[in-house]
C-alpha angles and dihedrals in degrees: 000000000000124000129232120184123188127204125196107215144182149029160311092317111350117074126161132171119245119213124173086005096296113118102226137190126022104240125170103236136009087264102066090045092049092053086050091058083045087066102043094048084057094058094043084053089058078053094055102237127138109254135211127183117188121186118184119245119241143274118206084247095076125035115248086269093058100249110141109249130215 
C-alpha cells in the first residue's frame, strides 16, 4: 500500500497542491485547491493508499477561504 499526502500551499490569491514535493495547479483561493486535493485523494483511496490531506490555518491578512482582504 503505497502513501500520497497532499499539501495545500501558498498565498492571498494564488494556491496550488503540492504532491511529491511538486507544487501543482494555479487556484484562486485555498478552497478551490483544497477541493482539488479533495479529487485526487479520491482517486489514490481506489488505489488503496493511505491519504493525507494538510491545509494551512489563517492570518488576519487573508479571509478563512484564502482570498487576500483590504
Amino acid at each position: 500500500m503505497g502513501k500520497a499526502y497532499y499539501d495545500v500551499v501558498g498565498n492571498d490569491n494564488r494556491w496550488g497542491v503540492r504532491h511529491d514535493d511538486d507544487p501543482i495547479g494555479d487556484y484562486s483561493s485555498k478552497e478551490a485547491a483544497f477541493e482539488a486535493a479533495i479529487a485526487a485523494a479520491t482517486n489514490a483511496i481506489k488505489f488503496g493508499h493511505e491519504v493525507r490531506i494538510t491545509v494551512p490555518g489563517t492570518d488576519q491578512s487573508v479571509t478563512n477561504l484564502g482570498t487576500r482582504t483590504n
